[in-house]
N, C-alpha and C positions, 0 to 999 in steps of 0.2 A: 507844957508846950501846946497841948490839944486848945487850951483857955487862951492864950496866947495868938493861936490862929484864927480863933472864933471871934474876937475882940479884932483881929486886924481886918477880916471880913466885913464885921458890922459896922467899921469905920470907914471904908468904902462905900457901902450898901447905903448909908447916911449919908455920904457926899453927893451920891447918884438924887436920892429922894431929896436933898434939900437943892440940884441944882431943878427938879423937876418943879418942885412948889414955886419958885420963883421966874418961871419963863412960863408963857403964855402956852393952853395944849396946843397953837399951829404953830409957833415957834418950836417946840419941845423936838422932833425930828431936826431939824435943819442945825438945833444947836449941839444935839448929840455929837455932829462931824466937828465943828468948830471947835470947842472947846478944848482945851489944851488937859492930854490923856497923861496918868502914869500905867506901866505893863499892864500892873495887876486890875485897874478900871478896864481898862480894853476887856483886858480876860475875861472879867465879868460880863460885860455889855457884851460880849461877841455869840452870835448862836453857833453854840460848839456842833450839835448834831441836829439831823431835822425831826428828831423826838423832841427832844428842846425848844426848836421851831412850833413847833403844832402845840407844846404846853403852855409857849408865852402867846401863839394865836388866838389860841383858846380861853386866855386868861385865868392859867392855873395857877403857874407859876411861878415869883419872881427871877429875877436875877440872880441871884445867888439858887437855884432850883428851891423855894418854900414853896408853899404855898400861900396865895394868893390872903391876903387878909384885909379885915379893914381900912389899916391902915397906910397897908400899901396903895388903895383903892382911891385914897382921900390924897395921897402927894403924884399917883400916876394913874390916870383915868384909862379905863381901855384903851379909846379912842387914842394917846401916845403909844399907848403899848406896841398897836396894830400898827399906827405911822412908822415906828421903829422899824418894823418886820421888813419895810419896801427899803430896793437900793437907792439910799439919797441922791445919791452920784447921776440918777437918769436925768441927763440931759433936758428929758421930753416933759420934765417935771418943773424945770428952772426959769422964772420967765425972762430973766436974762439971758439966756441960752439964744443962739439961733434955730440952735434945734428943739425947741421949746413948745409942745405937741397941747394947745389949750385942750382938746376936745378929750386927750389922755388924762389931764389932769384934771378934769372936768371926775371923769371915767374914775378915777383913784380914789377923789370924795368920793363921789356917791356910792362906793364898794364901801372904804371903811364908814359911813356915818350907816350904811345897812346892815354891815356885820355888828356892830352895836347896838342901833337902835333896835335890833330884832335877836341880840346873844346870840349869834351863830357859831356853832361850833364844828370842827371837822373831825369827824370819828377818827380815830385817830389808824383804824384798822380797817377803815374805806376800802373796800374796791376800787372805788372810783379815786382813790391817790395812784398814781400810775407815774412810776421810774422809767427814765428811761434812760439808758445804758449807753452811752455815746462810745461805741468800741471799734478796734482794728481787727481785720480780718485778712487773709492770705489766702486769695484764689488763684489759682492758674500762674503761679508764683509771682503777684503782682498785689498789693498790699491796698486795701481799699475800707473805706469808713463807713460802719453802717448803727442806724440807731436799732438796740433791742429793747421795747417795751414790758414792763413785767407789772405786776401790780397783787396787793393781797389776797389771800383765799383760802378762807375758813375752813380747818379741819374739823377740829371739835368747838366748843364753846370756848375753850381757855387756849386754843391754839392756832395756828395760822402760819402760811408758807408763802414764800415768794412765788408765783407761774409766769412764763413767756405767756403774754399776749399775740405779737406782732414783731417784725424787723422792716427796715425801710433800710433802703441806700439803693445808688447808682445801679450795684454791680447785682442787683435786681431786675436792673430797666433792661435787658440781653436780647428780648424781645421786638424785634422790628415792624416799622411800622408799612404796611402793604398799600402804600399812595395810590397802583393803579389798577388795585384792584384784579389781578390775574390769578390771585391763588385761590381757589376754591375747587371743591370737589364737584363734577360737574351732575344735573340732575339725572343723567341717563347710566351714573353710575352702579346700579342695581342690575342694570341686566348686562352687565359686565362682571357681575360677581366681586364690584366695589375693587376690580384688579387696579387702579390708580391710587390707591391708598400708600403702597409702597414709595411712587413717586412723592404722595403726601410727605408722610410723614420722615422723608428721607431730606425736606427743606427743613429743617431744622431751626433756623433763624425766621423761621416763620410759621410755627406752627399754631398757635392762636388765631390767627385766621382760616382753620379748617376747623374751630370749635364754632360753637352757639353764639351769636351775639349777646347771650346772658352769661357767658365765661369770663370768671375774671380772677386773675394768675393770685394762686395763695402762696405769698413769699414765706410765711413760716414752714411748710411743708416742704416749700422749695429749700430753705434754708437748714431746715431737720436734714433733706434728705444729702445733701453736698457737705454737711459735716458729718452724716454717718458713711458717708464712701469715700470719704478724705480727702473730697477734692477741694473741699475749703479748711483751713484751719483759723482757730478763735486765738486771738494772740493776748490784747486788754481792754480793758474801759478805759476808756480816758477821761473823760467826764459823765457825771451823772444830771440828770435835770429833775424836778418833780415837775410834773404835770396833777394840780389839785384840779376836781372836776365835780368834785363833792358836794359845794352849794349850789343851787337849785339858780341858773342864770346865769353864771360866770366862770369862767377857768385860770388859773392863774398858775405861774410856772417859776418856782422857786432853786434860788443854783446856789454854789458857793463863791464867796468874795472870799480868798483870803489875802487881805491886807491890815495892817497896823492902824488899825481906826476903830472907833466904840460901835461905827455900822458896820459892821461885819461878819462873815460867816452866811448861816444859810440866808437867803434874803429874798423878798419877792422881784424878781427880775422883769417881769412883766402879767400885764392883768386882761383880760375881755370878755366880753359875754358871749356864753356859751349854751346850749342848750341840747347836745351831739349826747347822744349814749357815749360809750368810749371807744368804741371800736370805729363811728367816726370820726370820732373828735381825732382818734390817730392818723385816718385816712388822711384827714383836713389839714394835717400839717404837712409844712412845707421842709 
């Protein structure tokens, strides 16, 4: 039976390489959708996990999980491998499209012909690979969406853990903003023994205006501290994103498609140059 499975594999895995030898590598992405799929091609063709993702980025892998060998090298070149990895489907990629973005697609070459012409590879236990957690939350019994950012961190040499970075969302932003300028603690408040503090810190929708102009609200702390006094509760993720930050120039943010197509599964959803440590680069998003 085991003989029998391995033969029906390698008879797919031969359909895959012999439609790759015969289309052209800028053709070879565009024809992957087109082509008329059975289940078990899809299966193959689809990135089941984003370890899977970063093995065929990286050009370890085949399709069927081997590794990479000559002559898989010789019917599928990197350069389709990497094309494979992006969502075909983006619009901003198509120049039939109205929504059809040259300067993107412009951006798209010159990422993969440089992660080629230069072998780039993305450690696969990065730091700078940074998840982030698109989850619901329960504050003040009103149900609100916020992202948690996490990212890896080296215990030993052979091991490694997920850590909260950052969170972002709305029910962050609680802080008001002081247009005209009346809330400050006034200079003569010293030899009153700072007795107007009370009033301070008694406006509460506005207390960042009675710090430092170099204060600036840390939502993880904030966010530690409303889930250890229960005023928030964690309910799910809903979505996951990758944010790659790893090569040197560029960030690119990989999600999952699932639908019944050989482009499928994790995919690059969008790409730009980056240059942000990562704790910016999270500020910077929107």
């Amino acid at each position: 039976m085991l003989n029998i499975h391995k033969y029906k594999y390698s008879a797919i895995l031969a359909a895959v390489l012999t439609l790759a030898a015969i289309i052209p590598p800028d053709c070879f992405a565009q024809e992957i959708i087109a082509s008329p799929n059975s289940n078990e091609k899809i299966f193959l063709a689809r990135t089941k996990q984003f370890n899977e993702f970063l093995d065929r980025f990286n050009y370890k892998t085949t399709f069927t999980g081997e590794p990479v060998d000559s002559a898989f090298m010789a019917k599928i070149p990197r350069i389709n491998m990497v094309s494979s990895l992006f969502d075909l489907k983006d619009k901003r990629t198509d120049p039939s499209s109205k929504e059809y973005v040259k300067n993107y697609s412009d951006l798209k070459n010159r990422f993969i012909g440089e992660v080629v012409s230069r072998n780039i590879q993305v450690a696969k236990y990065s730091g700078n690979i940074i998840a982030e957690a698109r989850s619901r939350v329960i504050y003040k019994g009103t149900p609100h969406n916020i992202s948690i950012f996490l990212a890896q961190e080296v215990i030993r040499e052979t091991r490694n853990k997920w850590v909260i970075l950052d969170v972002k969302g709305d029910v962050f932003n609680f802080l008001q903003t002081d247009t005209a300028f009346i809330r400050f603690i006034p200079p003569s408040s010293n030899e009153t023994d700072f007795m107007n503090l009370k009033r301070a810190l008694e406006d509460v929708n506005y207390l960042q205006y009675y710090a430092s102009k170099e204060y600036q609200p840390d939502n993880l702390n904030l966010f530690f501290f409303l889930i250890n006094t229960g005023a928030m509760k964690f309910e799910y993720v809903n979505e996951v994103i990758y944010h790659i930050t790893d090569i040197p120039g560029w960030s690119m943010k990989v999600k999952e498609y699932n639908r019944n197509e050989l482009n499928s599964g994790w995919l690059i959803s969008d790409l730009s140059e980056n240059s942000l440590d990562r704790y910016s680069y999270i500020r910077s998003l929107k």
